[in-house]
N, C-alpha and C positions, 0 to 999 in steps of 0.2 A: 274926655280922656285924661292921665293921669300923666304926667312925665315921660314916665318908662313906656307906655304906650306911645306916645309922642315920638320916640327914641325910635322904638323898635319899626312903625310905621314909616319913618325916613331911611332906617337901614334899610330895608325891603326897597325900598325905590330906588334908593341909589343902587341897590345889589341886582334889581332886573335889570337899570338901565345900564350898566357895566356888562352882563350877560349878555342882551342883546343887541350892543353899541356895533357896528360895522368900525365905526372911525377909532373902539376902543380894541381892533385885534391890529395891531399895531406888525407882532410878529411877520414879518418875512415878506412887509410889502415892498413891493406893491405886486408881484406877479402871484405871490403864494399867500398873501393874508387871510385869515380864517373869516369863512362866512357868516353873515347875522343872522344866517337861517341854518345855527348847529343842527346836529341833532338836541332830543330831549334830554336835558342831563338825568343824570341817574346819581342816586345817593346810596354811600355804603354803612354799615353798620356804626362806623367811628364820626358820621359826619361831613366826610370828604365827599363834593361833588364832581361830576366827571361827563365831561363828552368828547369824542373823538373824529377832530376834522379830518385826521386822516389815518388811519392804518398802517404801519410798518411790516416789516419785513424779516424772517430770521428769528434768531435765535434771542431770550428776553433775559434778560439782569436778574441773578441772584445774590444773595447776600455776601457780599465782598469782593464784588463784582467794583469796577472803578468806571464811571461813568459821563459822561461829556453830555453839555445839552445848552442852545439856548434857550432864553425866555423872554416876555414883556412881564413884567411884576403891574398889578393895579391892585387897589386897593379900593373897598366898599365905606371906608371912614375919614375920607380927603372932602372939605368946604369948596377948597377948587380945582376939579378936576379927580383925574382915577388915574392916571398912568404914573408909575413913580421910576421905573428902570425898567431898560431893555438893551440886551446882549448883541442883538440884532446890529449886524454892519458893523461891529466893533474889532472881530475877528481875536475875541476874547470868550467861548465859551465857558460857564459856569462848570465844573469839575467836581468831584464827591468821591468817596468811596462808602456803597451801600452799608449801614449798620456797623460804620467804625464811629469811634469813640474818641478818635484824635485829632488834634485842633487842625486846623487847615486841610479836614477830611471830611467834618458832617455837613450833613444837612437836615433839614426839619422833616420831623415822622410824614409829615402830609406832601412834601416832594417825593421821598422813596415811597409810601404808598403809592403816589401814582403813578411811580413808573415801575415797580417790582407787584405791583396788585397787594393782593389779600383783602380781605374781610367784602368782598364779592366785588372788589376790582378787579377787572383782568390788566395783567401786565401788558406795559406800551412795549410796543419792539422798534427798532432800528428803522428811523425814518420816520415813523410816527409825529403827530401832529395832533395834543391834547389840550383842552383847556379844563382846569379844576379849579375848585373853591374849597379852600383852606381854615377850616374854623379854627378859632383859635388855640383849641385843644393841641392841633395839629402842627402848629406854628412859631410864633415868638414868643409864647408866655415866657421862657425862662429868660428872656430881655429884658423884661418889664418887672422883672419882682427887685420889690427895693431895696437901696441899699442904704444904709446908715448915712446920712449925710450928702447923698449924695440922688437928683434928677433923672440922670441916665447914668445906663451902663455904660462899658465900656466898650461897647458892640461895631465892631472893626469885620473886615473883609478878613478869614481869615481863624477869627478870634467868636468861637460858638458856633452853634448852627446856620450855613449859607441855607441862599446867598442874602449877599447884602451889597450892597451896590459899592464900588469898590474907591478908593479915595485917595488921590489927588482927583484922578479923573471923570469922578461923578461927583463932584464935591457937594452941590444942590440938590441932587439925587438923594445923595447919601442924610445930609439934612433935613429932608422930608420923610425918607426911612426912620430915620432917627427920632423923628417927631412922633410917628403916629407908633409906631412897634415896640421902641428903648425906654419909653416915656414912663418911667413908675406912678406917677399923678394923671395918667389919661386914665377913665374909673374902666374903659374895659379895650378891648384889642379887636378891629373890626374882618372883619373875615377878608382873604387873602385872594385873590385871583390868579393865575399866573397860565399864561400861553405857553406849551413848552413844545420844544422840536429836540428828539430825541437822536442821537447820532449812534452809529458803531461802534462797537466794542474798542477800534482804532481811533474813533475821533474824527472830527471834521479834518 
């Protein structure tokens, strides 16, 4: 095998054992954590994969819709370990408004796909309990394109598409984000994971 064969046959491993990790559904334990026997994920036309530990309820997010949610972020491109942040017990939900354009509003196309659908995703509704995979189409490329002079972007809570693990108080988190995602010299951007728990229209 060749390098990039090399390459791609470790990504696949690390990307099932992160799909099927019990220890890696972090979300909502220990009473509600997502089971290692999802269902089958299903893949949509952009990429995004998707399965649903649990179903919600009500009415679902359109575009400019303002939205509340936890998550466990992991990552299929970590030496050691997958999990890199999670919202979980922090009593700090990650926050958005669908399809805005303003700083302290976005989030990455492959969050609002999975939770507004399209391209043969059905939308998560209220209470809902999803897990997807994020290619990087979907994600932080615009973190990672270089800048003159300079390693990393400037990629802050806040500042570009969330989430991003939030800093003073994920400071190592945020570090590890910063590494695998902001990194203009990593030669590509490893697919994204994230457990999410979707709340009402009012918020947790």
């Amino acid at each position: 095998k060749n390098h990039n064969d090399v390459l791609e046959t470790s990504r696949r491993a690390i990307l099932q054992r992160v799909v099927t990790s019990a220890a890696a559904a972090t979300l909502l334990q220990p009473q509600n954590a997502l089971a290692a026997d999802l269902p089958p994920f299903q893949t949509s036309s952009t990429g995004l994969q998707w399965s649903d530990a649990k179903v919600g309820s009500g009415q679902p997010f359109t575009m400019g819709s303002s939205v509340a949610m936890d998550y466990t972020m992991q990552t299929t491109g970590a030496r050691y370990g997958t999990k890199i942040y999670s919202t979980a017990n922090t009593n700090n939900p990650f926050r958005f408004v669908v399809g805005s354009t303003k700083e302290g509003e976005l989030a990455i196309k492959g969050l609002e796909q999975a939770i507004i659908g399209g391209d043969g995703v059905p939308p998560m509704l209220p209470g809902g309990i999803r897990r997807v995979i994020i290619p990087s189409s979907l994600g932080y490329e615009s973190l990672a394109k270089p800048i003159p002079g300079m390693q990393f972007q400037d990629c802050q809570e806040g500042k570009g598409p969330g989430p991003i693990p939030p800093v003073p108080e994920a400071f190592e988190e945020y570090q590890r984000f910063k590494n695998i995602y902001c990194n203009a010299n990593r030669p590509y951007q490893p697919d994204l994971v994230m457990d999410i728990k979707l709340y009402g229209k009012r918020g947790p």
